[in-house]
DSSP file (Angstrom, degrees, kcal/mol; ACC not computed):
  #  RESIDUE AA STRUCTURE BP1 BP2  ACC     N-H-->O    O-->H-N    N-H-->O    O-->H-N    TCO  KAPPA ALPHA  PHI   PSI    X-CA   Y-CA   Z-CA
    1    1 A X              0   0    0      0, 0.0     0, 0.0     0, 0.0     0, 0.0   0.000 360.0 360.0 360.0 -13.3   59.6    4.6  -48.1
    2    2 A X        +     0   0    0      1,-0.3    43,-0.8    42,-0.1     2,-0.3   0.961 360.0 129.2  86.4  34.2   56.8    3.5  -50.8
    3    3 A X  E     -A   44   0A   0     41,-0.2    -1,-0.3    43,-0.0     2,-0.3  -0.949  47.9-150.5-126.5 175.4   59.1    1.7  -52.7
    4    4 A X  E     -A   43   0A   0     39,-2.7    39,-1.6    -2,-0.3     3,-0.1  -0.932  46.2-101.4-123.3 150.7   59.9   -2.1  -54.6
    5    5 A X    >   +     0   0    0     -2,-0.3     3,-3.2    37,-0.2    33,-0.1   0.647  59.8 167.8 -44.6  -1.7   62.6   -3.6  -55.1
    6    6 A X  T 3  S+     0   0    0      1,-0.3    36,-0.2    37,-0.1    -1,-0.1  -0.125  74.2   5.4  44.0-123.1   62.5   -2.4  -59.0
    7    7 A X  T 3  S+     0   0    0     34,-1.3    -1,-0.3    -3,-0.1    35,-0.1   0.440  95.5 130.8 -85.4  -4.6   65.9   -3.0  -60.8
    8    8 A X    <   -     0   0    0     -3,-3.2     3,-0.1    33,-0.2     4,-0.1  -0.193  39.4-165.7 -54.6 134.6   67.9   -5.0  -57.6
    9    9 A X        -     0   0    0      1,-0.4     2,-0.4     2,-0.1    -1,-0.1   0.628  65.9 -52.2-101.2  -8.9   69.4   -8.0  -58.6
   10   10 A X  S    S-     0   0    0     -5,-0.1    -1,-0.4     1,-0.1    28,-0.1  -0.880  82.8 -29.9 172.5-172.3   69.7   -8.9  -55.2
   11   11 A X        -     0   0    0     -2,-0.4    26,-0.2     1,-0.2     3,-0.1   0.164  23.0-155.6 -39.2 175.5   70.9   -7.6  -51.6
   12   12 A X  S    S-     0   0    0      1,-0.4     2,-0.2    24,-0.2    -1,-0.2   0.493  80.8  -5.0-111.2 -32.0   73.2   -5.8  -51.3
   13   13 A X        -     0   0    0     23,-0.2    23,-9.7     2,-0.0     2,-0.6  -0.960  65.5-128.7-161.6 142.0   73.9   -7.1  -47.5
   14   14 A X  E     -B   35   0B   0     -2,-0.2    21,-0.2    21,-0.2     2,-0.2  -0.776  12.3-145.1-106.9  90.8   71.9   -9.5  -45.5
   15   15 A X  E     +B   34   0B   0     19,-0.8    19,-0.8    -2,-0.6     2,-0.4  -0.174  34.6 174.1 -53.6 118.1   70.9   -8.3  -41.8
   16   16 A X        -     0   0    0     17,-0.2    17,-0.2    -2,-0.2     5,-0.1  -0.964  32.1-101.5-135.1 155.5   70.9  -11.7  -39.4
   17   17 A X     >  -     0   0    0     -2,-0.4     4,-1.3     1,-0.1     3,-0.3  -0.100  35.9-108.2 -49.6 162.9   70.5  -12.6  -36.0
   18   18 A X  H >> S+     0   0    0      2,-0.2     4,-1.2     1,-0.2     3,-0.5   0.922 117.0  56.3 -40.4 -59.1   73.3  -13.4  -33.8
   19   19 A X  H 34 S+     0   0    0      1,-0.3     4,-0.4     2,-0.2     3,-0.2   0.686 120.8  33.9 -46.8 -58.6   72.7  -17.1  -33.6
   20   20 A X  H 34 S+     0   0    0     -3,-0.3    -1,-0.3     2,-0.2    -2,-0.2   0.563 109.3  65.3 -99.5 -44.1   72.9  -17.1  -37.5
   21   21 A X  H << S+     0   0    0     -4,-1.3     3,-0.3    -3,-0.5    -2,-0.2   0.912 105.3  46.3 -44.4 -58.8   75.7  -14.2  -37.9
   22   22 A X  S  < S+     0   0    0     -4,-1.2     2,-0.4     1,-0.3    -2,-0.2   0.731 113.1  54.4 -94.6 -10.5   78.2  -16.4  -36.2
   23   23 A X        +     0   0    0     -4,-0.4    -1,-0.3    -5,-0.2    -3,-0.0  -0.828  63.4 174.1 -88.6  72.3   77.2  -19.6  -38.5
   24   24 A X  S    S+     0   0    0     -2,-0.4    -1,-0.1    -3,-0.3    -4,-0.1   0.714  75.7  60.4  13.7 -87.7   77.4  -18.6  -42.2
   25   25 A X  S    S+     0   0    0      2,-0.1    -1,-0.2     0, 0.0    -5,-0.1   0.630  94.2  82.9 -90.6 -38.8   76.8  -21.8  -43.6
   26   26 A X  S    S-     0   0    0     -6,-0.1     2,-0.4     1,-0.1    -6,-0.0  -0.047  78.0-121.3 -44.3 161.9   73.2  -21.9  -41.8
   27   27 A X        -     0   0    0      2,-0.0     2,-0.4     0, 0.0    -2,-0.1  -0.963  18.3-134.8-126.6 143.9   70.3  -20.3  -43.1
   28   28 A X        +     0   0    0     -2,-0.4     5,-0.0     1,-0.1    -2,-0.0  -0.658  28.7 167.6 -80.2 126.0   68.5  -17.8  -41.1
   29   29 A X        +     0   0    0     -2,-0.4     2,-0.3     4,-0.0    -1,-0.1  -0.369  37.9 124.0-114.5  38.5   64.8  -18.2  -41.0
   30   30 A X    >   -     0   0    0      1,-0.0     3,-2.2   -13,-0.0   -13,-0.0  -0.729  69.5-122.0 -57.5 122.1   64.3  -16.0  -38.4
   31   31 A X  T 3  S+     0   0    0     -2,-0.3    -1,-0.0     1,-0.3    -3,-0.0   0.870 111.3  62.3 -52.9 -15.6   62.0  -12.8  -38.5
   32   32 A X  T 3  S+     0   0    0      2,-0.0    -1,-0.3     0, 0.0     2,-0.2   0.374  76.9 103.9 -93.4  22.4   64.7  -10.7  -37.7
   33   33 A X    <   +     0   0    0     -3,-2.2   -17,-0.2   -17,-0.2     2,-0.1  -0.423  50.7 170.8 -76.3 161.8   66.6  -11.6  -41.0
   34   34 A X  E     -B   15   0B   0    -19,-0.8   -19,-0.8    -2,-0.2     2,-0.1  -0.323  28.8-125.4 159.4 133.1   66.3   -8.6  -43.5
   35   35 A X  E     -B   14   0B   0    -21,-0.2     2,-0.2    -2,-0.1   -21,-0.2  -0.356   9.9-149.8 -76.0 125.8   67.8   -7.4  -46.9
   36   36 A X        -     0   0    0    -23,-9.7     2,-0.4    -2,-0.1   -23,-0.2  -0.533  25.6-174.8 -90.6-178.1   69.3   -4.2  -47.4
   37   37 A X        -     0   0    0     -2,-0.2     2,-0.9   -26,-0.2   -26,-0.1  -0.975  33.3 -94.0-143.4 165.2   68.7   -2.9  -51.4
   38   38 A X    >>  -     0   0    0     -2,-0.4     3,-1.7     1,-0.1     4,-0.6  -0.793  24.8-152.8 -90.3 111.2   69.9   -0.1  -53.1
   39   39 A X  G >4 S+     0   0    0     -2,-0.9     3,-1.6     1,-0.3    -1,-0.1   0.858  92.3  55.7 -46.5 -36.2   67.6    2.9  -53.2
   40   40 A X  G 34 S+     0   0    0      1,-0.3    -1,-0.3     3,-0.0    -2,-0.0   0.617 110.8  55.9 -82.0  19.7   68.6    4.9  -56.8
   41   41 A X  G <4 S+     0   0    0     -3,-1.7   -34,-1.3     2,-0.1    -1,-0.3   0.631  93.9  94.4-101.7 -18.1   67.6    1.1  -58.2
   42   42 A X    <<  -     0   0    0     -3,-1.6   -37,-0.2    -4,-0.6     2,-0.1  -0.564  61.8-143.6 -99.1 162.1   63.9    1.0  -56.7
   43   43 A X  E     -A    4   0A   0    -39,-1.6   -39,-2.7    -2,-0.2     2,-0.4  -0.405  25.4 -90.8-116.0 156.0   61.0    1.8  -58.1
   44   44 A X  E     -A    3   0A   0    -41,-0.2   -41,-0.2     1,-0.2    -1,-0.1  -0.659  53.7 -99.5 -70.9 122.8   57.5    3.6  -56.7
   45   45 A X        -     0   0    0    -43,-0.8     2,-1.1    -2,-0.4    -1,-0.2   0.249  35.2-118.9   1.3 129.5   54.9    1.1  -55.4
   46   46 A X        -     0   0    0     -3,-0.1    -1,-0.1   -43,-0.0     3,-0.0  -0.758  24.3-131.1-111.9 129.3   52.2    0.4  -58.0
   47   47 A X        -     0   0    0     -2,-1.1     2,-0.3     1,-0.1     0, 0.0  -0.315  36.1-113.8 -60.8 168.4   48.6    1.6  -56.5
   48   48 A X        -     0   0    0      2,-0.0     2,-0.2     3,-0.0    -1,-0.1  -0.843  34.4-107.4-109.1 147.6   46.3   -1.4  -57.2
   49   49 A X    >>  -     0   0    0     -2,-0.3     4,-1.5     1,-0.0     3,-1.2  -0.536  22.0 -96.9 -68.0 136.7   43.8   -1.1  -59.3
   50   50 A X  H >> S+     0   0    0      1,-0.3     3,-2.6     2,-0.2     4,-2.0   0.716 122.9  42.1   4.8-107.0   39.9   -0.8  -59.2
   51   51 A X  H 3> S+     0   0    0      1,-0.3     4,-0.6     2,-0.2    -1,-0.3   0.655 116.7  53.6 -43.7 -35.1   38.8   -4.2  -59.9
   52   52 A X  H <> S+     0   0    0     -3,-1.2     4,-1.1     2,-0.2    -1,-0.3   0.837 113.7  44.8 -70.1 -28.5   42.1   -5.8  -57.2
   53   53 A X  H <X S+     0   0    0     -3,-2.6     4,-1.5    -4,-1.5    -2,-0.2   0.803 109.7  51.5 -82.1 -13.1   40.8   -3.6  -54.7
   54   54 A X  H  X S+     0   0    0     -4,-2.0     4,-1.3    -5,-0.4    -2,-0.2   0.779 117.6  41.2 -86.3 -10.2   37.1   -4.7  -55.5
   55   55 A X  H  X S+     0   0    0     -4,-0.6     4,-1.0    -5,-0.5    -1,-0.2   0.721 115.0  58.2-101.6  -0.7   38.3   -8.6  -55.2
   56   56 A X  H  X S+     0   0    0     -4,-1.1     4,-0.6     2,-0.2    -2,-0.2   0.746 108.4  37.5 -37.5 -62.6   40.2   -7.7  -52.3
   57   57 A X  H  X S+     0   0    0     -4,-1.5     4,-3.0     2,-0.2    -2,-0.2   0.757 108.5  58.9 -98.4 -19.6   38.0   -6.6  -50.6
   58   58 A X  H  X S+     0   0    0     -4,-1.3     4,-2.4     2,-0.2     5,-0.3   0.901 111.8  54.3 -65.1 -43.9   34.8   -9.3  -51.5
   59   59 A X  H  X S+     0   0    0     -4,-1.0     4,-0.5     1,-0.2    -2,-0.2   0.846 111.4  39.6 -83.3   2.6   37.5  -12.0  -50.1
   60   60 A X  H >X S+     0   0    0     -4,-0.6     4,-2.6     2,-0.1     3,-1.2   0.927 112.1  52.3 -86.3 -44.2   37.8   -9.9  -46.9
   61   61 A X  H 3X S+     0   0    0     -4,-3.0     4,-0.9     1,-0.2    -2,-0.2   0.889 115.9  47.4 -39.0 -46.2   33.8   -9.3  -46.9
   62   62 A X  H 3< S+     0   0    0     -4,-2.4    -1,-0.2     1,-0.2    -2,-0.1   0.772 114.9  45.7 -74.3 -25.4   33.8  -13.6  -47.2
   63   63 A X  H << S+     0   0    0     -3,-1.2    14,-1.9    -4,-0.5    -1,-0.2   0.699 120.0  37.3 -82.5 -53.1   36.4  -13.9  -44.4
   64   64 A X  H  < S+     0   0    0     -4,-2.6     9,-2.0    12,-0.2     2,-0.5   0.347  93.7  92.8-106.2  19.2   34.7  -11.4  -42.0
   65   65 A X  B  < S-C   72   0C   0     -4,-0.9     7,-0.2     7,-0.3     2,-0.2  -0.989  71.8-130.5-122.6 113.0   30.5  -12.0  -42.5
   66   66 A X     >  -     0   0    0      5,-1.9     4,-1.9    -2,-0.5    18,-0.1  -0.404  12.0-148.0 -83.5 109.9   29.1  -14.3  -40.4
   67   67 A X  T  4 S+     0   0    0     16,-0.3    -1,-0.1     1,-0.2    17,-0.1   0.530  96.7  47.2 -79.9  20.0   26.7  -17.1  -42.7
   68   68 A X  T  4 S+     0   0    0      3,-0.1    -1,-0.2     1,-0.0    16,-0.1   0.785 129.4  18.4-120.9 -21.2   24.0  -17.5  -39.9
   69   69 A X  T  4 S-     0   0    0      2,-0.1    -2,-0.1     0, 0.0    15,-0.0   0.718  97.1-133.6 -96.9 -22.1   23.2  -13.7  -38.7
   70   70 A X     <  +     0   0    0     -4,-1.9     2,-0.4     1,-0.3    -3,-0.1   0.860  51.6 157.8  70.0  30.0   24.9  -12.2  -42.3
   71   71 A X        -     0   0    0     -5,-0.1    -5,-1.9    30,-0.1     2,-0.8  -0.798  41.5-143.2 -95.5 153.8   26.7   -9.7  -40.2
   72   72 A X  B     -CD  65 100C   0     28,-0.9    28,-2.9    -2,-0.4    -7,-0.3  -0.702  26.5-160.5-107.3  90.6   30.0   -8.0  -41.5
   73   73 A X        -     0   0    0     -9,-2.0    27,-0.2    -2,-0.8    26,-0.2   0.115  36.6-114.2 -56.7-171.1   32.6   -7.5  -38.4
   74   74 A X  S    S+     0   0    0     24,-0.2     2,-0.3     2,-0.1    -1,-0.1   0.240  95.3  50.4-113.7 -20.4   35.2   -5.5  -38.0
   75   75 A X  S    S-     0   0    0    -11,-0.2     2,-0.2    23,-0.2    -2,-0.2  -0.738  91.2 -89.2-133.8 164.2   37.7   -8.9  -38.0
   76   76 A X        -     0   0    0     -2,-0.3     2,-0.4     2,-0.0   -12,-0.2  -0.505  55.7-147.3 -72.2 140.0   38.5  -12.0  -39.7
   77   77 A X        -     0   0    0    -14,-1.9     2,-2.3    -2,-0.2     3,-0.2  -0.795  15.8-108.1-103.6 159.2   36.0  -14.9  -38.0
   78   78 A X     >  +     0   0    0     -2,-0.4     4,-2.9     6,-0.2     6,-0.4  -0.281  54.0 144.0-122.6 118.2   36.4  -18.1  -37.5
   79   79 A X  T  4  +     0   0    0     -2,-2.3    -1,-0.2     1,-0.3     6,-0.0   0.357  66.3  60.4-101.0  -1.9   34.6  -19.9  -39.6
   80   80 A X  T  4 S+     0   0    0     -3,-0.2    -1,-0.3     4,-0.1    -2,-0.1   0.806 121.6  28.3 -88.6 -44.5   36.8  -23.0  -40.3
   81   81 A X  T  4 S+     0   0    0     -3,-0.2    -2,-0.2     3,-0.0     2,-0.1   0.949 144.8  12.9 -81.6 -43.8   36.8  -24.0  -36.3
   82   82 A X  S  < S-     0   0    0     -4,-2.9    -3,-0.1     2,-0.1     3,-0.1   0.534  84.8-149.1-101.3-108.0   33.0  -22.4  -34.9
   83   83 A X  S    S+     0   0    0      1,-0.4     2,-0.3    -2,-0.1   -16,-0.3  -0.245  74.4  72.4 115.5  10.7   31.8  -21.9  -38.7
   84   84 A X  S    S-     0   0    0     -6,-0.4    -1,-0.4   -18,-0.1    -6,-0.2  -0.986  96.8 -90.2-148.2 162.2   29.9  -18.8  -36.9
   85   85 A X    >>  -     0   0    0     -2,-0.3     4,-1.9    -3,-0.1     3,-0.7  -0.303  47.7-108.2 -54.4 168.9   30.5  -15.3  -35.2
   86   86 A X  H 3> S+     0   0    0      1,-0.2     4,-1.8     2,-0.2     5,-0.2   0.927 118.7  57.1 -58.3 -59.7   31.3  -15.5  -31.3
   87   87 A X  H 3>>S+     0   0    0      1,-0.2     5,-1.5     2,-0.2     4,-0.9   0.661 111.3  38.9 -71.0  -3.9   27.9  -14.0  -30.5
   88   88 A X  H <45S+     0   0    0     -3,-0.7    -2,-0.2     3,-0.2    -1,-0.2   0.774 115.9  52.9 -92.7 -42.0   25.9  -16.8  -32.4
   89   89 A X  H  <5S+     0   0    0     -4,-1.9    -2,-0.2     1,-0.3    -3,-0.2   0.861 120.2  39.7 -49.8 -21.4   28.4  -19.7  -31.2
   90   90 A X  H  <5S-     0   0    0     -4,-1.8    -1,-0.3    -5,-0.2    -3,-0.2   0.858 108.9-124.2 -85.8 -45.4   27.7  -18.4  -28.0
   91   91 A X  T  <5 +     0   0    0     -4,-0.9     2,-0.3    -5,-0.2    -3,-0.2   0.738  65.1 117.6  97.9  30.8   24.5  -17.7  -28.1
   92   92 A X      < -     0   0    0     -5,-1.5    -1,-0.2    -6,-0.2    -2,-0.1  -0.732  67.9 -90.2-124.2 160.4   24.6  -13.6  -27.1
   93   93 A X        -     0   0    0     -2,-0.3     2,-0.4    -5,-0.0    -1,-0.0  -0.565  47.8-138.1 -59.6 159.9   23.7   -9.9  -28.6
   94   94 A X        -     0   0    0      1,-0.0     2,-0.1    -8,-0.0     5,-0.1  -0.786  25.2 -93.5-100.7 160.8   26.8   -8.9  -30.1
   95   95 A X    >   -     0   0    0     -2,-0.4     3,-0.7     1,-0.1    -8,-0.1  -0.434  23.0-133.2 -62.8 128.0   27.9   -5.2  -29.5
   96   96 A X  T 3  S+     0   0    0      1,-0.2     3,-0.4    -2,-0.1    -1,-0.1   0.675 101.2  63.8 -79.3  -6.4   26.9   -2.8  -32.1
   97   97 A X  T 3  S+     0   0    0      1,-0.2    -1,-0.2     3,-0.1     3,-0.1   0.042  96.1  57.8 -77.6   6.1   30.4   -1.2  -32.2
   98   98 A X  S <  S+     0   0    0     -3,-0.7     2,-0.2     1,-0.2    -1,-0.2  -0.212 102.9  53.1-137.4  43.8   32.2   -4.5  -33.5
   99   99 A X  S    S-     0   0    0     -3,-0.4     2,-0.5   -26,-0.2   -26,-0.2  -0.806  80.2-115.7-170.1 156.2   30.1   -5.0  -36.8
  100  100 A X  B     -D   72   0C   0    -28,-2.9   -28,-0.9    -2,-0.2     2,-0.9  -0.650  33.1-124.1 -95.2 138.7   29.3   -3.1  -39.6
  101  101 A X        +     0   0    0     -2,-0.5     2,-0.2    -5,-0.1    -1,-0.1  -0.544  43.0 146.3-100.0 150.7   25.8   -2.4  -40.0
  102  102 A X        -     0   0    0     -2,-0.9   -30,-0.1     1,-0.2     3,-0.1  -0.982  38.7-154.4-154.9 159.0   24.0   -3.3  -43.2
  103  103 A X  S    S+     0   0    0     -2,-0.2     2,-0.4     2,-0.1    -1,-0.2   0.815  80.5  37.3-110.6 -18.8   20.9   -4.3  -44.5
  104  104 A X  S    S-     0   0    0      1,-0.2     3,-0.2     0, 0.0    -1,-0.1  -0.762 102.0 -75.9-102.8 152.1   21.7   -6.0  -47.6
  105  105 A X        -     0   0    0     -2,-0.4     2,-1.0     1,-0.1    -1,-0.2   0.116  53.3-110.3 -34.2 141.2   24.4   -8.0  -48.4
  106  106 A X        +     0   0    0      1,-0.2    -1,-0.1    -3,-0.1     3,-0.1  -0.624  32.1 178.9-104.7 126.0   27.8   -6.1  -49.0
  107  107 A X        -     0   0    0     -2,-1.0     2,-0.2     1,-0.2    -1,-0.2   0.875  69.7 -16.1 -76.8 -44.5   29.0   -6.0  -52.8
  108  108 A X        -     0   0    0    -51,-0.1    -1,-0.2   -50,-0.1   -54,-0.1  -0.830  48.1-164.3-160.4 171.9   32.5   -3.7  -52.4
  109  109 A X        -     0   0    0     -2,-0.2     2,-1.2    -3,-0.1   -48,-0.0  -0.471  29.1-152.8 175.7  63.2   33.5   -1.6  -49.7
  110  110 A X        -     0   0    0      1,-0.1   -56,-0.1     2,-0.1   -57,-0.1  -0.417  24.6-170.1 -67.0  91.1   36.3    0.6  -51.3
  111  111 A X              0   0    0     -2,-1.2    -1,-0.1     1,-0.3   -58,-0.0   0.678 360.0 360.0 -63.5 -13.9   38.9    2.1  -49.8
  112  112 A X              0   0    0    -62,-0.1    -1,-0.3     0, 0.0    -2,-0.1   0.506 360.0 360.0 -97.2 360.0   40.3    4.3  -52.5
């Protein structure tokens, strides 16, 4: 609905699994847990600003740019386990449809 919780002081009702429902005293840490809230208390979503979408989007640029070919995929890589894209770890062309092309290094890349 495009909103946050704004003025809720806290659920109103807690949605839980069965498993968790019929035990109380547990606590569910399930994904299927979820808080209802009271609508006339929440508030509209606050756009992000310039300058969060431009550091936003340099730590996705740092996440998804490959340091040995200095190409910018389409996906997070992984650079903690290979430390390279698939096609260099591999040792292959990569697809021109799965990376964005550029010739210099990318500065921002803003979606609003």
């Amino acid at each position: 609905m495009g909103l946050s919780p704004g003025d809720n002081e806290g659920p109103v009702a807690i949605l839980r699994c069965r498993l968790c429902a019929t035990r109380p005293n547990w606590s569910c840490r399930h994904p299927t847990r979820g808080f209802l809230l009271r609508v006339d208390l929440a508030r509209p979503k606050r756009t992000p600003t310039l300058a969060q979408e431009l550091a936003l989007d340099r730590a996705l640029a740092a996440r998804s740019t490959c340091p040995t070919c200095s190409r910018r995929y389409d996906y997070c890589l992984p650079l903690r386990t290979v430390g390279s894209c698939d096609p260099c770890a591999q040792g292959y062309e990569p697809t021109p449809g799965t990376y964005v092309l550029t010739t210099t290094p990318v500065t921002h890349r803003l979606a609003a």
